[in-house]
Every structure is written in structure tokens, then in C-alpha cells.
C-alpha positions as CSV (number, residue, x, y, z in Angstrom):
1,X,21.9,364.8,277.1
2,X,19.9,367.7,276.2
3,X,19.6,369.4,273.0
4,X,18.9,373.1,272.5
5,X,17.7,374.0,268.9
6,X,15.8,377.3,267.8
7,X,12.4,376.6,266.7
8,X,11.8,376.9,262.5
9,X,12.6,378.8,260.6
10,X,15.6,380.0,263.1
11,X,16.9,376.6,263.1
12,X,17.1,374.6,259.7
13,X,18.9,371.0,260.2
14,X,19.0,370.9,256.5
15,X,21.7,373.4,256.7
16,X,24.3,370.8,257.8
17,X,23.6,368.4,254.6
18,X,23.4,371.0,251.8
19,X,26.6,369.6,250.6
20,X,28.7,366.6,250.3
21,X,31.8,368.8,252.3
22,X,29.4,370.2,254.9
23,X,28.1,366.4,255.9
24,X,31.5,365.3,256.0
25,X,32.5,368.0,258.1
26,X,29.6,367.3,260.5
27,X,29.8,363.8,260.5
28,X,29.5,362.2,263.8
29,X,31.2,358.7,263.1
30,X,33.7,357.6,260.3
31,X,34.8,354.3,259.4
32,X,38.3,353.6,258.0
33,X,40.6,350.3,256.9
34,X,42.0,350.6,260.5
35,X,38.4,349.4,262.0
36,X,38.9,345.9,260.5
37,X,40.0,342.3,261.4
38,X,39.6,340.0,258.8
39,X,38.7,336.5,259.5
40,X,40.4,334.0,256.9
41,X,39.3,330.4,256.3
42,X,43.2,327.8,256.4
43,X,42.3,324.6,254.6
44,X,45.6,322.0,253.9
45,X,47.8,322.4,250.2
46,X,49.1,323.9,248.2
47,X,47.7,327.1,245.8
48,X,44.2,325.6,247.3
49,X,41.0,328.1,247.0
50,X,37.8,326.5,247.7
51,X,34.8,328.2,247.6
52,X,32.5,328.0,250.3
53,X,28.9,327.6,248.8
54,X,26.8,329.4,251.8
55,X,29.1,332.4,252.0
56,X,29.5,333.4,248.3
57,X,32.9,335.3,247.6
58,X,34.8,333.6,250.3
59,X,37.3,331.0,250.2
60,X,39.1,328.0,252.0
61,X,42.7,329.1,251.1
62,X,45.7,327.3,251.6
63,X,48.6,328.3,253.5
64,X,50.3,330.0,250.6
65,X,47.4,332.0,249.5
66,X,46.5,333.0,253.1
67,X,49.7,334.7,253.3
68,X,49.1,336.5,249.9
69,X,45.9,337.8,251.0
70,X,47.0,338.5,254.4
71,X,49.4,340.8,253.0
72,X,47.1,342.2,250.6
73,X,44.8,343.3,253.7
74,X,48.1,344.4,255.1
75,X,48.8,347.0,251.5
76,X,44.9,348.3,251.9
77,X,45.1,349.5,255.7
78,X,44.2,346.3,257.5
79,X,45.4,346.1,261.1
80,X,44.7,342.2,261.7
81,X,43.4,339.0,260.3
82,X,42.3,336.3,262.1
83,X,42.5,332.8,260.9
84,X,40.2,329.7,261.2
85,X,41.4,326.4,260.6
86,X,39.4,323.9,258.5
87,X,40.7,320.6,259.9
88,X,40.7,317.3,258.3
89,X,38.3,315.1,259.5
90,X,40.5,311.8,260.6
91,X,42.3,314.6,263.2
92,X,39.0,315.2,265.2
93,X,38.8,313.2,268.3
94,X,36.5,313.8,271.7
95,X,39.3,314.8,273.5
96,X,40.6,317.6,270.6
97,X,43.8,316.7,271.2
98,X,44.6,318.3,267.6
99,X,43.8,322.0,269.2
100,X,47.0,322.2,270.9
101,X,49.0,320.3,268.6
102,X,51.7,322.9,267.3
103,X,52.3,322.1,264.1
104,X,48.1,322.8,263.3
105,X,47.1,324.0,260.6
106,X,46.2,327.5,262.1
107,X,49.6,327.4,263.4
108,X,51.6,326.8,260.7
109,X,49.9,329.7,258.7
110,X,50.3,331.4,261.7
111,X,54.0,331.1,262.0
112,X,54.1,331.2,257.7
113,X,51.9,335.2,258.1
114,X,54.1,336.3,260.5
115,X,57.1,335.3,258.3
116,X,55.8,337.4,255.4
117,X,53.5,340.3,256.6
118,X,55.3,341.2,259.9
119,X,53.8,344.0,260.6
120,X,49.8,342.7,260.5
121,X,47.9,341.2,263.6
122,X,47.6,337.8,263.8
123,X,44.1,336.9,265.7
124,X,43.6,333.0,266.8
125,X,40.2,331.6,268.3
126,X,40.5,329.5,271.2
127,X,37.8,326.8,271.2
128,X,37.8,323.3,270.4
129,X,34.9,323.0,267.6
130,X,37.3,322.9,264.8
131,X,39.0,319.7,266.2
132,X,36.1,317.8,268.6
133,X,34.7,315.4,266.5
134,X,31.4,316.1,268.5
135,X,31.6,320.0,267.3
136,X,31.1,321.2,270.7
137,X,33.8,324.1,272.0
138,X,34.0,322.3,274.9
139,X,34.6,318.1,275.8
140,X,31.5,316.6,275.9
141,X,30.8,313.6,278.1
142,X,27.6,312.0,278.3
143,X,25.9,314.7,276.7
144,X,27.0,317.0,278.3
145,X,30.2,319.9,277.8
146,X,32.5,319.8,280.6
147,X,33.5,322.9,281.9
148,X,36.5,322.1,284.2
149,X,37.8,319.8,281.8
150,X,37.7,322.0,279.1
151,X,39.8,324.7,280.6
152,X,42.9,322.2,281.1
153,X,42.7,321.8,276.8
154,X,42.1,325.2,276.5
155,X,45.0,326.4,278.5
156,X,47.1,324.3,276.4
157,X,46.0,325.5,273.4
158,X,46.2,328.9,273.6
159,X,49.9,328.4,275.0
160,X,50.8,326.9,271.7
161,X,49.2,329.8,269.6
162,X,51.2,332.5,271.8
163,X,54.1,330.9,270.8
164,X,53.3,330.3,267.2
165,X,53.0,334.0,266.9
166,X,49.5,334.9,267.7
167,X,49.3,338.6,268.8
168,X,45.9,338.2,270.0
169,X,43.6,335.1,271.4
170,X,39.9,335.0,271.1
171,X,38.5,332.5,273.3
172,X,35.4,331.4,271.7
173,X,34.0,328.6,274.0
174,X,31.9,330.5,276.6
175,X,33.4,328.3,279.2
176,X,33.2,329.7,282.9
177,X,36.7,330.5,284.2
178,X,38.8,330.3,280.9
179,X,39.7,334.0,280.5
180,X,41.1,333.7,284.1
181,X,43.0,330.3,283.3
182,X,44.3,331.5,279.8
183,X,45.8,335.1,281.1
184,X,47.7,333.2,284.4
185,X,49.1,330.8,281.5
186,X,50.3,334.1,279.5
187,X,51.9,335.7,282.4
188,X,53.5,332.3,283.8
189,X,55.1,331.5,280.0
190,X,56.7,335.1,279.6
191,X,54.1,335.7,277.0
192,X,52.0,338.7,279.0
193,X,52.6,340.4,275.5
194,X,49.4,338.4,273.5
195,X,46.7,340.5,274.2
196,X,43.1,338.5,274.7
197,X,39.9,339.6,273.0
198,X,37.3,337.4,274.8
199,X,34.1,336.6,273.1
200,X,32.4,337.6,275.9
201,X,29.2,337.8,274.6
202,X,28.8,335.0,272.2
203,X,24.6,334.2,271.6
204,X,23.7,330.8,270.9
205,X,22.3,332.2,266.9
206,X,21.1,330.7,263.5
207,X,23.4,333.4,262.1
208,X,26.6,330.8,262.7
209,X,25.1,328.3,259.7
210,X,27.6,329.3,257.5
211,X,30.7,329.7,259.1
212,X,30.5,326.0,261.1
213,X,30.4,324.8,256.5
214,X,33.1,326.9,256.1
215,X,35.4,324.9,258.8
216,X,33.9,321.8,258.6
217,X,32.0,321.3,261.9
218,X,28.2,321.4,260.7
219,X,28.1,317.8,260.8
220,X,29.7,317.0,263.5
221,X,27.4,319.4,266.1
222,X,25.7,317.0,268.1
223,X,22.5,319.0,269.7
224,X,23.3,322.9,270.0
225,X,25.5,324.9,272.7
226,X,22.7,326.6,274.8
227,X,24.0,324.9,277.5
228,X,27.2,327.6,277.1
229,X,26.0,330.0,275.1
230,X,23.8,333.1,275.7
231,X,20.2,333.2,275.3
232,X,19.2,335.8,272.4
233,X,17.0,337.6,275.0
234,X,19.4,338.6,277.5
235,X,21.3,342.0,277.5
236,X,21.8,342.3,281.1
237,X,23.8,338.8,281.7
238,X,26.1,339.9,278.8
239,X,26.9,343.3,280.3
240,X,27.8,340.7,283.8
241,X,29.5,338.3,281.3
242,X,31.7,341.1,279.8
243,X,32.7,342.3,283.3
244,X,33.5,338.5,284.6
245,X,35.9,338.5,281.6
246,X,37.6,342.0,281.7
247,X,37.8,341.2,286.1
248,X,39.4,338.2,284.4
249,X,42.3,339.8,282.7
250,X,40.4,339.9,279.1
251,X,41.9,343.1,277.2
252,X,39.0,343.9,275.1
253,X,35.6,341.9,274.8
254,X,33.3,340.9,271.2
255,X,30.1,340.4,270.8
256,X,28.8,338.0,268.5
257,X,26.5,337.8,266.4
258,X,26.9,341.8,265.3
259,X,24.1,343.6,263.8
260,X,21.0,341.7,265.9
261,X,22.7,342.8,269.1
262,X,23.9,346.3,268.2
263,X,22.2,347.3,271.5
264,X,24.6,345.2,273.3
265,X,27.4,346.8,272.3
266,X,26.2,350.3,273.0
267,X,25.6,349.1,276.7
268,X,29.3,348.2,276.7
269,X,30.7,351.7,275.4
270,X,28.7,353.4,277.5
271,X,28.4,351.5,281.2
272,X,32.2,349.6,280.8
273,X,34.1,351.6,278.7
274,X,36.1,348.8,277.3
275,X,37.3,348.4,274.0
276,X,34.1,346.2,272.2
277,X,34.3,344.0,268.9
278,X,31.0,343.1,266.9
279,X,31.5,340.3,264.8
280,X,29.3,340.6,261.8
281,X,29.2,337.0,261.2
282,X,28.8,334.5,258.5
283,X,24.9,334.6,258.5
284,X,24.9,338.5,258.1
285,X,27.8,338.5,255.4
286,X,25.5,336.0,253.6
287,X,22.1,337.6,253.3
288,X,24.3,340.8,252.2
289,X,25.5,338.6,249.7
290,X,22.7,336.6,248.5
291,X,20.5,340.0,248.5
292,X,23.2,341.5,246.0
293,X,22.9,339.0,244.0
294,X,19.4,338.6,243.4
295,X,19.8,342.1,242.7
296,X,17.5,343.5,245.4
297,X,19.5,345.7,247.5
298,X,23.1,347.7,246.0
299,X,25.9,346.0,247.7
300,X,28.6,348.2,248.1
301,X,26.2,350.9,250.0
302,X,24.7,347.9,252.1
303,X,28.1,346.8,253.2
304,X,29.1,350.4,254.3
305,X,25.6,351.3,256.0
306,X,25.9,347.5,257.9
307,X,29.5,348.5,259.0
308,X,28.8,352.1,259.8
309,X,25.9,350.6,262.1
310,X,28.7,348.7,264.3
311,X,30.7,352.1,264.8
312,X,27.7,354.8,265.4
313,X,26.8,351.7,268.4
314,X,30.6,352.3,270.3
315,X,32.1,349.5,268.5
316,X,35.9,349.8,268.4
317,X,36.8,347.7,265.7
318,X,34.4,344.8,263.4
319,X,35.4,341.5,261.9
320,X,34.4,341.2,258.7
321,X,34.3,339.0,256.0
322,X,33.6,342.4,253.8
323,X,37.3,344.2,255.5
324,X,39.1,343.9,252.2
325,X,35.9,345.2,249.8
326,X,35.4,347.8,252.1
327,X,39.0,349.3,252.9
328,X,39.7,349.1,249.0
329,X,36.3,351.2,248.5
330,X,37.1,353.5,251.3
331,X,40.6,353.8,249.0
332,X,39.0,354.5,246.2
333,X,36.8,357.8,247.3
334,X,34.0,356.1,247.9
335,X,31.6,358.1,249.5
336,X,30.3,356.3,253.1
């Protein structure tokens, strides 16, 4: 693209930000409530909130208390949530076989959400870390995560979330094929109405610390997942990952972690076209948090620069631990 500017003092840039209305006027991306999923941690109870110590302001919530904060993302503008199970221990097994178990925990709040806040997306991962007792996304035998095998478990468990109400699947697990295997599933059940959101590009990062304590699956990890997934220096196997999963039947495609692959996500805007998710995961929501806190950057501003960042790249749409602090500041005037 090629820009044409008289040379100073003809053409003055500073023009355009004189004023708070002109740079508004000019502005070339916004961000509102409607670009937000917010991801919600489901622990078993009764008027349960448990703090999670690495990501500070976010809680384990039981099913009642999901619903009341899923509608309260509903009241501020909030399109979707999307909910992550953390799962007893005594129900992990190798085989996972609580994944597809329909009366889950993630289920049940599923099924208890749409019951209350009709009118908010419902987002469910499909992977098996929450409920391997090996904390892979995949079976492991041997050492190793089967792929093949995999696929069967997953098919079945994203059948049961379709019809516990999920309006959108995630599938998580990086598994070859499963994109494929899940959308056939969809169509062959009557349920080509649940959209899928692959995680398409999913990086095998030190970013995920935080969120594998917040379900429960940090001790159980045996080794890591770079068998599965990406390595942080590859941008051209995610654009072919992406286009394996949208050939696939994938509706829209994430990449995850967010901000440390922003240039990922602009790659997908502008050479696919297809609607592209960042998820600005647990590690980034906690050095926003622990940096506030320490008082060494202002946190409000930080949050809205980081998310601002996700949309000037092509993003469609972030999940955000930040979705309901940000859509009640947007509410409030606050300048972004």
C-alpha cells in the first residue's frame, strides 16, 4: 500500500490528534464488549469461589455462581463465555473416560448457563487434559499420545457437549484429523448448528503455567506436549495448520498464546481471511496482574493497550480473562 503525504509544513500528522473527538474520529481500530469471550473456571458445590493463587482476581466458581457471572458478562455486552472444568481428581483415568461423560461438570453448568442466560454463547474446549490423569490432551501409551486413538474420545466428547448446549466447540488437543472427525459427528447427529473454533494454532508455551493450576492438571503433566504442539518458531506451519483445519470444516480458527504471536494472527487476516481468535492466556493475564500490583505499570490502560494490540493484528474476537473489567470500563467512558 502506498502512502502519499505532502512534505512539512503542507502536511502536519499532528492535525489528526489535536483533540480527543478528532482521534476518535480518525481512529483506525476500536474495541467493544462485543470482541470478548470470557473463559470461566467450573469447580464442584455450592456458592464455591476459590481463588486461584497464579492468576490473581480470578476464581474457581461453582455452578451457581458461574451462572451469576455468566449473566453478568451477558448485562455488560458479552457475547460468549467459555467454561473450563476443574475436575476432581479420583475421576481422572488414562483413558478420560470422564470427558464424555454427560453429566460433567462443564456440562452441567453448561446445561445450568443456558437455562438462565439464554441469550449468551456457550464455548466448550475439546481436549482430554482436564480428565487424563497423565495431563496430556491426548491418550498416552508408553509415552507417547496417540493420535488415532484420541480422535475416537474426542469424537465422543464433543457429541455430548453439542447436546448439553454448547454453541461452539474449541478443540484444544492439536491432534491430526480431529477437526475433520468432530464436524462429520456434528452433521451425522443433526447438530450442524454448533459452530467449531479450532485451536489451530496452539504453541507448546510457558505462558499456560497458570491456567493448567487453575484446572488442576499441573501435576499431573507427565513430560510436555511438543510432540503435538507447535514449535514457538514456526509461523509458516501455522498458516498450513489453520488451512488443514478450515479444509476441515473448522468455522473460525485461534491462536494461542496471544500477544507473543500477534504476527500470526495478522498472517491469518490477511493471506486466509478467516475469522481469527487470539487467546491472551493465563501467563499474559498474570504478568498484567502481578505488574499492577507491584505498582509498576497502570492496569486499566495496560489491559486496553494489550487488547487493542489483538484487534489492530486482524483479530476478530479475544478471550480474556480481563472481558468483564474491560466491557464495564468501555461502559463507563473510559477513554481506549
Amino acid at each position: 500500500m502506498a502512502y502519499v503525504t505532502a512534505p512539512f509544513p503542507m502536511s502536519r500528522p499532528r492535525r489528526l490528534r489535536q483533540s480527543d473527538w478528532m482521534r476518535r474520529m480518525v481512529c483506525e481500530t476500536k474495541i467493544s464488549a462485543d470482541d470478548f469471550i470470557y473463559p470461566m473456571f467450573i469447580v464442584e458445590g455450592t456458592n464455591i469461589s476459590e481463588p486461584v493463587p497464579s492468576m490473581p482476581g480470578v476464581n474457581r466458581l461453582s455452578v451457581d455462581l458461574a451462572v451469576e457471572r455468566a449473566n453478568h458478562a451477558a448485562n455488560v455486552g458479552i457475547p460468549a463465555v467459555a467454561l473450563f472444568p476443574y475436575t476432581d481428581l479420583a475421576l481422572k483415568t488414562p483413558t478420560a473416560d470422564e470427558a464424555f461423560n454427560p453429566d460433567n461438570l462443564v456440562n452441567r453448568a453448561t446445561r445450568a448457563i443456558r437455562a438462565a442466560v439464554p441469550d449468551i454463547g456457550i464455548m466448550l474446549d475439546v481436549a482430554l487434559d482436564p480428565y487424563n490423569s497423565d495431563g496430556h490432551d491426548g491418550i498416552v501409551r508408553d509415552g507417547e499420545i496417540i493420535n488415532d486413538e484420541t480422535l475416537m474420545v474426542l469424537e465422543k466428547q464433543a457429541l455430548v457437549q453439542a447436546e448439553s448446549g454448547a454453541n461452539i466447540l474449541g478443540p484444544s488437543d492439536m491432534m491430526d484429523g480431529r477437526i475433520a472427525i468432530i464436524r462429520q459427528a456434528l452433521e451425522s447427529h443433526e447438530l450442524q448448528n454448533v459452530a467449531i473454533m479450532a485451536y489451530s494454532a496452539k504453541y507448546a508455551s510457558a505462558y499456560y503455567g497458570p491456567f493448567r493450576d487453575a484446572v488442576g492438571a499441573s501435576g499431573a503433566l507427565k513430560g510436555d506436549k511438543k510432540t503435538y504442539q507447535m514449535d514457538s518458531g514456526n509461523s509458516n506451519e501455522a498458516i498450513q495448520m489453520i488451512a488443514r483445519d478450515l479444509s476441515e470444516g473448522a468455522d473460525m480458527v485461534m491462536v494461542k498464546p496471544g500477544m507473543p504471536y500477534l504476527d500470526i494472527c495478522q498472517r491469518v487476516k490477511t493471506e486466509l481471511g478467516a475469522p481469527c481468535f487470539a487467546y491472551q492466556v493465563s501467563g499474559e493475564y498474570a504478568m498484567i496482574e502481578a505488574a499492577a500490583q507491584n505498582g509498576w505499570i497502570d492496569r486499566d490502560k495496560v489491559i486496553a493497550e494489550s487488547l487493542m494490540a489483538f484487534k489492530r493484528a486482524g483479530c476478530a474476537g479475544i478471550l480474556t480473562y480481563h472481558a468483564v473489567d474491560m466491557a464495564e470500563m468501555l461502559d463507563s467512558g473510559m477513554p481506549i
